[in-house]
LOFI-200811 format. One line per 4 residues: their letters; for each residue z, x, y of N, C-alpha, C. Coordinates in Angstrom, 3 decimals, m for minus. Layout:
N
A) Z,X,Y,Z,X,Y,Z,X,Y  ...;
This chain:
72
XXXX) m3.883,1.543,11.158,m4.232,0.154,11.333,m3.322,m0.740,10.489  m3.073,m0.185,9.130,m2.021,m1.195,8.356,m0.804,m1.335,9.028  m0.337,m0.082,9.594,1.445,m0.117,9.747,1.315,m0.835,11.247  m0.037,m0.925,12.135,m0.348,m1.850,12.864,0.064,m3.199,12.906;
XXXX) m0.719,m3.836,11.912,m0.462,m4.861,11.409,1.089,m5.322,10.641  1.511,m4.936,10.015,2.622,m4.703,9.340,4.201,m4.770,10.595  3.719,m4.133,11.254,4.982,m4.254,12.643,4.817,m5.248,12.803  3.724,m5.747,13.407,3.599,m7.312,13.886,3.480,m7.987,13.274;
XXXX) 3.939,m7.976,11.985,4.298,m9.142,10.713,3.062,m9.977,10.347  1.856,m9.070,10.325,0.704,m9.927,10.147,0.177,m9.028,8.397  0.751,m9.322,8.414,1.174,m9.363,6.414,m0.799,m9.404,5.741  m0.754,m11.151,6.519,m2.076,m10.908,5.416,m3.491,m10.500,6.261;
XXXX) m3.434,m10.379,7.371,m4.477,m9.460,8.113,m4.224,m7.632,7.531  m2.917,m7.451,7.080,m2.947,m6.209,6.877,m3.786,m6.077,5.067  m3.418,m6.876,4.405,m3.757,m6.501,2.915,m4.919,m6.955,3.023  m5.923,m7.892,4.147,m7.254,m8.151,3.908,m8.016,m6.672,4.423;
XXXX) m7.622,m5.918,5.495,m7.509,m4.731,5.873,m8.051,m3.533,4.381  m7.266,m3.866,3.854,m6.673,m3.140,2.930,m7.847,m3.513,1.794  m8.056,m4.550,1.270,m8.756,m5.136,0.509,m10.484,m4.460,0.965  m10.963,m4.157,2.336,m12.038,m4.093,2.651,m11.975,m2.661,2.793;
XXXX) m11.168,m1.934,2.816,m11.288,m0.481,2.366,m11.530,m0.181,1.266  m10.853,m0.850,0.325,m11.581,m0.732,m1.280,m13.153,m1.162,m1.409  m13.231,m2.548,m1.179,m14.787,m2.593,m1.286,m15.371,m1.862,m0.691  m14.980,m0.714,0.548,m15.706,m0.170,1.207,m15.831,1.181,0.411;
XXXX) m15.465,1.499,m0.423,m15.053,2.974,m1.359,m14.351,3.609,m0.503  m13.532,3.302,0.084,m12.441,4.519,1.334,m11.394,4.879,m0.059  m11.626,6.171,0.042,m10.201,6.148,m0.640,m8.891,6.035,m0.461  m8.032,5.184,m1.213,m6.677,4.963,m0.843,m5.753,6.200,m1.022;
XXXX) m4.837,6.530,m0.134,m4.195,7.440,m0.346,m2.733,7.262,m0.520  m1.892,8.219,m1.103,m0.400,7.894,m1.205,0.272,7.563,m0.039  m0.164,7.808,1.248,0.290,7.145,2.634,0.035,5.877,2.762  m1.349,5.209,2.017,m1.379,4.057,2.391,m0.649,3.181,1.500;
XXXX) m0.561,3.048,0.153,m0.113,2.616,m0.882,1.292,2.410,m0.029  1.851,3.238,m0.077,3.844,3.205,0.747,3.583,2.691,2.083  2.756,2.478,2.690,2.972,1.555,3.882,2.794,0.025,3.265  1.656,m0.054,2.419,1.493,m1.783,1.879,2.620,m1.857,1.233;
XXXX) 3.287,m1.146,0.730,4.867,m1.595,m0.066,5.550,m1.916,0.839  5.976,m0.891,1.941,6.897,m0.555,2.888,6.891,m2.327,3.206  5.972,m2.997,4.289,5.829,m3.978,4.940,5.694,m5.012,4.021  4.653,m5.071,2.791,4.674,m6.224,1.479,6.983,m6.527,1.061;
XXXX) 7.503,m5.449,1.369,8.597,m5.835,1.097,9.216,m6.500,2.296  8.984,m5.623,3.425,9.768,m6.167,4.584,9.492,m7.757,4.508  8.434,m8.120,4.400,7.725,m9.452,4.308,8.831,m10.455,2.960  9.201,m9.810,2.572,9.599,m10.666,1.047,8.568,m11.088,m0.030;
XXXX) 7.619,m10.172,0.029,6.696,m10.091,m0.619,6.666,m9.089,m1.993  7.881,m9.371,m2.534,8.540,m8.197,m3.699,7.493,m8.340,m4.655  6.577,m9.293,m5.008,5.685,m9.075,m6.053,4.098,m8.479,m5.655  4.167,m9.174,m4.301,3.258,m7.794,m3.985,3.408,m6.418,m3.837;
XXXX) 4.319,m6.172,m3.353,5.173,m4.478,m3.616,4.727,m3.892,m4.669  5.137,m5.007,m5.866,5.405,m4.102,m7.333,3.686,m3.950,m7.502  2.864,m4.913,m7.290,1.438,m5.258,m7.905,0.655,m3.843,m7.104  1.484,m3.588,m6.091,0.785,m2.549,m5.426,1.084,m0.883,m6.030;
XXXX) 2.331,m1.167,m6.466,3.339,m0.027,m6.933,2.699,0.273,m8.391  2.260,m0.671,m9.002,1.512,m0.636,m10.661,0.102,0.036,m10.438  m0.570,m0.651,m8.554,m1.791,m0.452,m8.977,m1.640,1.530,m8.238  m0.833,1.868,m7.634,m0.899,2.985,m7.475,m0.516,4.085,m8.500;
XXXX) 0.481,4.033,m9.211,0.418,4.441,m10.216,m0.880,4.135,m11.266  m1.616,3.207,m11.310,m3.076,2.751,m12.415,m3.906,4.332,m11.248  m4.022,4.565,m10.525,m4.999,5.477,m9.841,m4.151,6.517,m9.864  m3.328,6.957,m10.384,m2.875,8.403,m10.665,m1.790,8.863,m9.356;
XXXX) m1.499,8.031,m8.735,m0.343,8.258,m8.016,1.138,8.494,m8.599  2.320,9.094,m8.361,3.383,9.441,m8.780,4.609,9.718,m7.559  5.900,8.720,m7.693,6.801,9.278,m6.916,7.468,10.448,m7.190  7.441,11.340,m5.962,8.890,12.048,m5.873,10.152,11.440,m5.629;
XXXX) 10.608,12.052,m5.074,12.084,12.003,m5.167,12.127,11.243,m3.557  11.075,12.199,m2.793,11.353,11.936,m1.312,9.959,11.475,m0.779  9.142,11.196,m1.360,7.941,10.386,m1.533,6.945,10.109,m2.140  5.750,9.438,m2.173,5.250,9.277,m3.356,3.720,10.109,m3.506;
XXXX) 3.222,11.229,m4.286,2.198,11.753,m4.325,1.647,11.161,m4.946  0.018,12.029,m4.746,m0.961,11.926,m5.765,m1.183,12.760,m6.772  m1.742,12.822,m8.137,m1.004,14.076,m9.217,m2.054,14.433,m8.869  m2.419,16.359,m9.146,m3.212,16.831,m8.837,m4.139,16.558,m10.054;
C-alpha cells in the first residue's frame, strides 16, 4: 500500500498510511522503513528520510551493505 502511494507521488497519503499502522500496533518492518525513505526522498523530502532513518535505527533496525535489517 505505501510503495502504492509513493509511485503516485501521494507522499502524504502514504506517511498518514504509515502513521495509522503505528497507532494500530502493526509492526513496522525493515521493508517498510526503506520504502518511506525510498519515496520520502524521491519526494525531496530529505528530512523526512533521515527522521525516518533515526527512527529505524531508535527500533533496532541496522543497514547492510545491500539492505537494511532488523538485529536479531
Amino acid at each position: 500500500m505505501l510503495d502504492i502511494f509513493g509511485e503516485a507521488g501521494r507522499v502524504s497519503s502514504m506517511t498518514h498510511v504509515f502513521k495509522q499502522m503505528q497507532e494500530k500496533g502493526i509492526k513496522i518492518d525493515d521493508i517498510t522503513y526503506t520504502s518511506l525513505m525510498h519515496w520520502l526522498s524521491n519526494a525531496g523530502d530529505v528530512d523526512g528520510a533521515v527522521q525516518i532513518w533515526e527512527e529505524m535505527r531508535a527500533q533496532g533496525c541496522w543497514s547492510s551493505r545491500f539492505r537494511i535489517r532488523r538485529k536479531p
